[in-house]
NUFIDREN-187935 format. One record per residue: x, y, z of N, C-alpha, C in turn. Coordinates in pm, whole numbers, padded with zeros to 5 digits, always signed. Example, Ala and Ser with C-alpha at 12.3 -4.5 7.8 and 13.67 -1.06 7.14 Angstrom:
REM NUFIDREN-187935
+01319-00569+00780+01230-00450+00780+01320-00330+00780/+01285-00225+00708+01367-00106+00714+01290+00003+00787/
END
This chain:
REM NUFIDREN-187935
+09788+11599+09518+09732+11710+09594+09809+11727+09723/+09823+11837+09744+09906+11866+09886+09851+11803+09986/+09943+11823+10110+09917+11760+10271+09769+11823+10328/+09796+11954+10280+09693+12071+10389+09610+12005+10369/+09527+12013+10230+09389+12034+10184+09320+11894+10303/+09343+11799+10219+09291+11665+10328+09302+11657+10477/+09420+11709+10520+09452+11704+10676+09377+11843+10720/+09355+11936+10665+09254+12029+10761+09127+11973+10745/+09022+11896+10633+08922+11880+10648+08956+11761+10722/+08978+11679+10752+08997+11600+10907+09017+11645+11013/+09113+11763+11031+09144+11805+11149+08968+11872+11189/+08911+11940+11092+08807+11989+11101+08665+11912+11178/+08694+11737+11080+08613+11708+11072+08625+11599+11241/+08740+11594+11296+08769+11549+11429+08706+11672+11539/+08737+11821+11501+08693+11896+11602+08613+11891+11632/+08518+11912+11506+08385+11951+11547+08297+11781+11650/+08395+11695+11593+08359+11553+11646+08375+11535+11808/+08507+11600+11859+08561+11593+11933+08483+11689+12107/+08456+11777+12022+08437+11927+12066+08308+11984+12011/+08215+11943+11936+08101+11981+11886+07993+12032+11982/+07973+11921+12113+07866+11955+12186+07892+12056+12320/+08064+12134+12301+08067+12213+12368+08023+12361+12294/+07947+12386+12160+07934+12490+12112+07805+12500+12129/+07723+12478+12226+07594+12485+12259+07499+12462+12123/+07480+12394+12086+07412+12343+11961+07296+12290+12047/+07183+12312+11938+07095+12228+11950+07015+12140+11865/+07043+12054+11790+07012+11990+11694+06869+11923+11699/+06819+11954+11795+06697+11847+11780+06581+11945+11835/+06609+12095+11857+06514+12179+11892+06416+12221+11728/+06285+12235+11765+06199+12225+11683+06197+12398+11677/+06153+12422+11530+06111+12578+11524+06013+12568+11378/+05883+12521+11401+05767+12485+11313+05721+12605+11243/+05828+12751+11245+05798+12831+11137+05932+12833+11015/+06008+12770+11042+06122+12740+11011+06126+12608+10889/+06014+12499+10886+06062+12435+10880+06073+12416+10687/+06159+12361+10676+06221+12341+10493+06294+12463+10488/+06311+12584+10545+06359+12696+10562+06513+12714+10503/+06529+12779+10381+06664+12726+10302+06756+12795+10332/+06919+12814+10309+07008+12875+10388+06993+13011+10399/+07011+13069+10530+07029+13213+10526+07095+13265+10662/+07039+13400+10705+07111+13474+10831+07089+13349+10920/+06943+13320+10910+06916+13277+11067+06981+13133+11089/+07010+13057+10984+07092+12956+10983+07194+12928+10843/+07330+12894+10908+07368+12901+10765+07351+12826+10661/+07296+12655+10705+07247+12546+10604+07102+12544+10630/+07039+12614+10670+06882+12601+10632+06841+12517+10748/+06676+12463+10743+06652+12420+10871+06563+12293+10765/+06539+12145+10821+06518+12039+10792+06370+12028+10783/+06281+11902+10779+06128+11919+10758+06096+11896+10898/+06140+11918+10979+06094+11932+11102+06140+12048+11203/+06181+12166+11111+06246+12264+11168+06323+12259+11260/+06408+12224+11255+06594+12161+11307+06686+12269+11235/+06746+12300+11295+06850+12362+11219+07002+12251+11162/+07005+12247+11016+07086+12140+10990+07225+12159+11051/+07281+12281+11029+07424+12274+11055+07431+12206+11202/+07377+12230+11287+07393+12199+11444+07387+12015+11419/+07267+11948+11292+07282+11793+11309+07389+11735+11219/+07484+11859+11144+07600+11779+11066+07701+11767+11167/+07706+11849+11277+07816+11884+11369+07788+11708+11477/+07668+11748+11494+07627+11602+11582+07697+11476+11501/+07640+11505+11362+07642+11403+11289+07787+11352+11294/+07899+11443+11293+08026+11411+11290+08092+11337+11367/+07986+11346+11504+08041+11283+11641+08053+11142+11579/+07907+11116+11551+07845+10941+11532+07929+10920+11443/+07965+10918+11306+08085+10882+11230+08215+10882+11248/+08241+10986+11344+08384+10985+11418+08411+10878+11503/+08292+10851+11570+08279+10727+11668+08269+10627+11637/+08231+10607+11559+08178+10464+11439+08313+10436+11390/+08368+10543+11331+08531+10524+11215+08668+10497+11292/+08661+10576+11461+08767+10496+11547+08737+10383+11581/+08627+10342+11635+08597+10230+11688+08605+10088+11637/+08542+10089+11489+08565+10021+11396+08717+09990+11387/+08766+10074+11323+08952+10066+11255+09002+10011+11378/+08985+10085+11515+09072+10028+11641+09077+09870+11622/+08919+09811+11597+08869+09676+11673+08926+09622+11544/+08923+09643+11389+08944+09527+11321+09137+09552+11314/+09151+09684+11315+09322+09622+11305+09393+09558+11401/+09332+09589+11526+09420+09483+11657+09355+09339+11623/+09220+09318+11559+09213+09195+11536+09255+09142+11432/+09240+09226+11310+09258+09127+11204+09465+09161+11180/+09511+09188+11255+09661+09220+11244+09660+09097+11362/+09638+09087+11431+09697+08976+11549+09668+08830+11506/+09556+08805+11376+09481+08708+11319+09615+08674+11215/+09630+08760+11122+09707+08716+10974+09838+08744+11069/+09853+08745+11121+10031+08744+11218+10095+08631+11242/+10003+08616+11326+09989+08434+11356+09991+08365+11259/+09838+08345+11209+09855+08274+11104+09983+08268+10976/+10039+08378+10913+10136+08373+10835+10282+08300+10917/+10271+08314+11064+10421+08334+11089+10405+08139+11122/+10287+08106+11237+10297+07948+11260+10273+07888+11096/+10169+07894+11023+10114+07868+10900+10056+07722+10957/+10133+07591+10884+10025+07476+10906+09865+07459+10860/+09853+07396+10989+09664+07387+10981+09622+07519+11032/+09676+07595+11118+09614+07713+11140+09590+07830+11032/+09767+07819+10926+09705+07870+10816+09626+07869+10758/+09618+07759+10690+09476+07684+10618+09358+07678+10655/+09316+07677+10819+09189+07754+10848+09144+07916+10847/+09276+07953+10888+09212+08119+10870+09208+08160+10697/+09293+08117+10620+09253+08136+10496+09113+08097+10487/+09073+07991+10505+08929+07934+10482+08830+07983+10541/+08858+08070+10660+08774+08157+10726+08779+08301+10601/+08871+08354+10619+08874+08487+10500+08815+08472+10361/+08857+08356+10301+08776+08331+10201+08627+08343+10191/+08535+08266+10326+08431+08270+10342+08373+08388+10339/+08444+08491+10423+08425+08635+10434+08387+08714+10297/+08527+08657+10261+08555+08735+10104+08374+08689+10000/+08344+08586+10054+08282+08536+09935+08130+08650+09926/+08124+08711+10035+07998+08801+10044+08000+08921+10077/+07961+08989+09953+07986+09178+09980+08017+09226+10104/+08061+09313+10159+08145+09314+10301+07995+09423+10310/+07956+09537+10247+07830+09590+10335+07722+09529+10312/+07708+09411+10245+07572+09342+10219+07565+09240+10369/+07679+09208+10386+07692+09148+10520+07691+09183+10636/+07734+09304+10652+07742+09416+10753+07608+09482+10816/+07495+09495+10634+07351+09534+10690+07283+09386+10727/+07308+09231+10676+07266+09090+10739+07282+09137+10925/+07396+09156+10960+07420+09188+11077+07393+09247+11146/+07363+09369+11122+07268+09488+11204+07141+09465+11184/+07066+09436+11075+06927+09373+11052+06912+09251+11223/+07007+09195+11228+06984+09045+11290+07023+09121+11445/+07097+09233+11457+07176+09301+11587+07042+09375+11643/+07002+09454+11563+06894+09570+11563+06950+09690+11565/+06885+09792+11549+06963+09944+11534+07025+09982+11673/+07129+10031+11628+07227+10120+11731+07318+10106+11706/+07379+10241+11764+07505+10309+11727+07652+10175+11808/+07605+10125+11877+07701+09949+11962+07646+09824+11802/+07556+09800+11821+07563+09710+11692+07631+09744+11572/+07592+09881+11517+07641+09899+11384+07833+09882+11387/+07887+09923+11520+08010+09887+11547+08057+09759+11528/+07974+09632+11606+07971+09522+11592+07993+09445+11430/+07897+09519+11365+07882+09471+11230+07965+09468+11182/+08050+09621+11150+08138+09671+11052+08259+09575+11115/+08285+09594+11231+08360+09512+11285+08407+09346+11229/+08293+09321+11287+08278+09144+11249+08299+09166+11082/+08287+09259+11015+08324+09213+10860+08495+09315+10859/+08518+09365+10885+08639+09462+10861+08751+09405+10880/+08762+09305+10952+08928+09237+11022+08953+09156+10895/+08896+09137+10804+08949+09037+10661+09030+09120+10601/+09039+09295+10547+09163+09357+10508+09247+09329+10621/+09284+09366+10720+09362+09341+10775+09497+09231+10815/+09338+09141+10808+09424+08993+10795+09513+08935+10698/+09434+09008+10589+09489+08946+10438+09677+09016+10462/+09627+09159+10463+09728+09219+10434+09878+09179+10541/+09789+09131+10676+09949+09086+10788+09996+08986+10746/+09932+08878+10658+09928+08742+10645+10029+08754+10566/+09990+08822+10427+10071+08856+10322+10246+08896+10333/+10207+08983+10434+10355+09095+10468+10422+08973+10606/+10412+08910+10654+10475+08799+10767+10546+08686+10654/+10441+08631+10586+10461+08525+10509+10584+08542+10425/+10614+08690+10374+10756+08722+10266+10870+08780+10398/+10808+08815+10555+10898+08830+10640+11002+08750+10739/+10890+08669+10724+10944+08540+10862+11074+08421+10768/+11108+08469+10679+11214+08366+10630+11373+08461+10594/+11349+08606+10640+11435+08652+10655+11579+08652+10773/+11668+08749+10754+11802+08655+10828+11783+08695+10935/+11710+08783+10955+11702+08842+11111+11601+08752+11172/+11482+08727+11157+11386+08614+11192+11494+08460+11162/+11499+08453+11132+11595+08344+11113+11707+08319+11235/+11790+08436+11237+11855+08424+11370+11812+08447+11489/+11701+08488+11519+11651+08499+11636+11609+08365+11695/+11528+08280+11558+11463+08152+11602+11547+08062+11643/+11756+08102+11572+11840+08022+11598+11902+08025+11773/+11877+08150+11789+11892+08206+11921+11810+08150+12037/+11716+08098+12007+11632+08075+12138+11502+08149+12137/+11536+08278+12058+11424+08382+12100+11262+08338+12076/+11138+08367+12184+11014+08340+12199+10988+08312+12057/+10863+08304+11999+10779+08281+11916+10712+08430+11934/+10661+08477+12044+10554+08570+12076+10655+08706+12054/+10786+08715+12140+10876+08818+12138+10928+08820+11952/+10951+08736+11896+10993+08755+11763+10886+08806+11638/+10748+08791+11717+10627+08839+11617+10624+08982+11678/+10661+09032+11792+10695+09146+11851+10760+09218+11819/+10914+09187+11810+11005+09284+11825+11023+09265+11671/+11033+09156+11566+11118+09158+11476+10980+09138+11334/+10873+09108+11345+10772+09138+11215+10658+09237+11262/+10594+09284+11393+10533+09380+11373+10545+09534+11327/+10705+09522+11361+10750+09728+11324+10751+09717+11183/+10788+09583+11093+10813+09567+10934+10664+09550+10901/+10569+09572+10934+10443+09609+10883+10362+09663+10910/+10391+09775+10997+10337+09902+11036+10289+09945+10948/+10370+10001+10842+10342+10104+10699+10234+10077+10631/+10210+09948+10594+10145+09911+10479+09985+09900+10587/+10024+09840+10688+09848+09808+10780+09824+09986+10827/+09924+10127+10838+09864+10203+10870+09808+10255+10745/+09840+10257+10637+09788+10290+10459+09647+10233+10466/+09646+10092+10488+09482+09966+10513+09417+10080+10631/+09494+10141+10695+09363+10187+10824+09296+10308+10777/+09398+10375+10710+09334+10480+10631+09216+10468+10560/+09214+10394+10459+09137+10361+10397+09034+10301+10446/+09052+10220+10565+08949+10155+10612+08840+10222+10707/+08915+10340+10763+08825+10445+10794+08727+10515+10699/+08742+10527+10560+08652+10554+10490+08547+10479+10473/+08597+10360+10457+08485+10280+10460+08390+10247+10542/+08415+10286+10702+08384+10271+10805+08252+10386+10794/+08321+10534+10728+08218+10617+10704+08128+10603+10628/+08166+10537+10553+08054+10536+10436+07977+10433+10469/+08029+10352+10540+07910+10193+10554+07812+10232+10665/+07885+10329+10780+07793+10389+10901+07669+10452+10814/+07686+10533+10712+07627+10624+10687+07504+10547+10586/+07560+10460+10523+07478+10345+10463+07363+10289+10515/+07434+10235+10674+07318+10168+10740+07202+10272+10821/+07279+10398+10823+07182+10489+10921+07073+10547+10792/+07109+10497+10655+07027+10577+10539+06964+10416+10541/+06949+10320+10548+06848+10209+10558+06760+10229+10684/+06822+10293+10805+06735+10245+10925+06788+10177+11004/+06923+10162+11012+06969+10041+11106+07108+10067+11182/+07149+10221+11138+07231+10292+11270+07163+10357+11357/+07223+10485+11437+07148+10572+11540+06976+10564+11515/+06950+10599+11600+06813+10631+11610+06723+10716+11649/+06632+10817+11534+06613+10934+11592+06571+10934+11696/+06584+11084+11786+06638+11213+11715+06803+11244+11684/+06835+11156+11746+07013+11118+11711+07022+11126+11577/+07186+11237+11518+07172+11256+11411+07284+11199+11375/+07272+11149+11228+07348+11104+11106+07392+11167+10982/+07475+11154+10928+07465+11188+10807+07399+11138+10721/+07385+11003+10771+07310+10914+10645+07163+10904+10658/+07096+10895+10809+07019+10957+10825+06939+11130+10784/+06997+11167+10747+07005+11317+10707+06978+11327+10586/+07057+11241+10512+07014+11199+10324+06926+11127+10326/+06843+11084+10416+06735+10974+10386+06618+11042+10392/+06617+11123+10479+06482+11251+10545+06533+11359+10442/+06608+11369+10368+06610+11470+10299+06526+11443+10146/+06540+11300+10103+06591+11256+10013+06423+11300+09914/+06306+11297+10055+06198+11320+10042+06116+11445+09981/+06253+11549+09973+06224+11658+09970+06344+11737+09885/+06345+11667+09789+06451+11683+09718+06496+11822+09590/+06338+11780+09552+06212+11927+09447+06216+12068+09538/+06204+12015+09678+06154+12183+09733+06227+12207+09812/+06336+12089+09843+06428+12152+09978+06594+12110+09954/+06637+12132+09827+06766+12005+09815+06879+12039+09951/+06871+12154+09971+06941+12185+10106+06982+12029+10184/+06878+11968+10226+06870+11893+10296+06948+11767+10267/+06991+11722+10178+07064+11623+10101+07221+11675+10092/+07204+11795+10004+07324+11837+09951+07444+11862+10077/+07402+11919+10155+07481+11937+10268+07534+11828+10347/+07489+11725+10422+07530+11610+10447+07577+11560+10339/+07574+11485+10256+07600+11501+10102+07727+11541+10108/+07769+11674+10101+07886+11738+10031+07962+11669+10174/+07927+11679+10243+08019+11664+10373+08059+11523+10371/+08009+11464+10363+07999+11346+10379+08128+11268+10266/+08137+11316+10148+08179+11314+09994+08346+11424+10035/+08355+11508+10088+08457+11634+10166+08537+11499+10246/+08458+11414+10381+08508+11354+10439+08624+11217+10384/+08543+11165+10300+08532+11077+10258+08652+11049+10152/+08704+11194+10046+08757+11197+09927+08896+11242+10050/+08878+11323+10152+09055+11346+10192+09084+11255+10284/+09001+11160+10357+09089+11030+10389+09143+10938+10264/+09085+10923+10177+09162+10870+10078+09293+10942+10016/+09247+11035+10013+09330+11171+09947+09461+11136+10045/+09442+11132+10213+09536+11102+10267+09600+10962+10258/+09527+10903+10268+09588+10706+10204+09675+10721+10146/+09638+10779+10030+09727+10759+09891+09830+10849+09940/+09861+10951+09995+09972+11038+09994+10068+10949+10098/+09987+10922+10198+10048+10800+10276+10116+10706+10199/+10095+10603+10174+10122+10481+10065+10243+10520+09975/+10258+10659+09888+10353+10744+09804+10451+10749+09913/+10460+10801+10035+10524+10829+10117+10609+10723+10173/+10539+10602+10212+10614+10485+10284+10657+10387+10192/+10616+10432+10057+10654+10263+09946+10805+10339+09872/+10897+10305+09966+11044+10306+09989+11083+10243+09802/+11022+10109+09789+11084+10081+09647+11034+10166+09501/+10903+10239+09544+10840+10296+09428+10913+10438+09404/+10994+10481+09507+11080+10593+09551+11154+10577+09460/+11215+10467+09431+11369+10451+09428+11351+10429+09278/+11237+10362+09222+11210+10300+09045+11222+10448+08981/+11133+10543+09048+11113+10664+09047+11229+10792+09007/
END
């Protein structure tokens, strides 16, 4: 699939994130003749069971997942890239513990652990960060660990170490630019996940908190009213599923793009 399609519904889905609460919205104003009220003039996605107008809480909604999906990706790739760096490049006992740490990780569903965590954090939009967080730096890690471990025995690492050069300056200058590609492909993707797990925990009860809106929150209050109002689902829903399919959509075009040897088999 082409560049556009995915990169405008992001660019889209950043604006309205970015820039949403300068379009005078009001997402949490009540209009109790309105309410289940299905799409039309007066709104274009209909109005919720508490007479809300939805489009104004998908726009909100975009903020909280936008915020959730940088915040997240920022915190686990500077961590779990500075984690498997190290570890691959010293190895030793330090290897062998952070493997044994990742493993542990690995051994328990990453959102089954994520809702352990916010359950134990309590709801909010700072915990649910925390969560995804504390479970998210294991792709990361795996993947620096992986890409150092087939790097650091090359001739250029090799001559640098013969040179004198730091330990810290040679994980700098000479293995972090050689794994840019592959950890920005992992961030891609890991932003999806970021959306979908936000949206997970706010459809249990354990992200934002009303009247603060969600998407996942949004499918949960909808979910009630499914027979007489599907409006309410489908829309967060589609959006959510829109968001979700062109960050991947972008991954993969990414990944095609930077895997130099699959070019060349090709």
């Amino acid at each position: 699939m082409r560049w556009w399609l995915p990169t405008t519904v992001l660019g889209l889905w950043a604006v309205f994130a970015l820039f949403g609460s300068m379009l005078g919205l009001a997402p949490n104003h009540i209009e109790l003749d309105q309410i289940l009220t299905p799409p039309g003039g007066a709104a274009w996605l209909g109005y919720d069971d508490l007479g809300r107008p939805i489009w104004d809480r998908l726009v909100i909604g975009a903020q909280t997942s936008f915020v959730v999906a940088v915040a997240v990706v920022a915190v686990t790739a500077l961590l779990g890239t500075l984690i498997g760096t190290v570890s691959g490049y010293l190895g030793g006992w330090i290897d062998h513990a952070v493997v044994r740490v990742i493993d542990i990780f690995l051994a328990f569903p990453g959102l089954l652990l994520a809702i352990a965590l916010a359950g134990v954090l309590g709801p909010g939009l700072n915990n649910v960060v925390i969560a995804l967080s504390v479970v998210g730096w294991v792709g990361f890690a795996r993947l620096a660990r992986a890409q150092v471990l087939s790097l650091k025995h090359r001739d250029h690492v090799q001559a640098a170490t013969a040179l004198g050069v730091g330990r810290a300056r040679i994980v700098w200058r000479h293995l972090i630019p050689l794994i840019l590609a592959p950890l920005i492909v992992e961030g891609t993707f890991a932003v999806a996940g970021a959306v979908i797990a936000e949206a997970g925990l706010s459809f249990l009860g354990l992200g934002v908190q009303p009247p603060a809106a969600s998407w996942g929150s949004m499918i949960r209050d909808g979910a009630r009213y499914m027979l007489v109002a599907p409006h309410m689902v489908l829309a967060p829903g589609v959006v959510l599923m829109l968001v979700v399919l062109a960050v991947n959509l972008l991954g993969d075009r990414l990944r095609d793009k930077l895997d130099v040897r699959g070019r060349e088999r090709r």
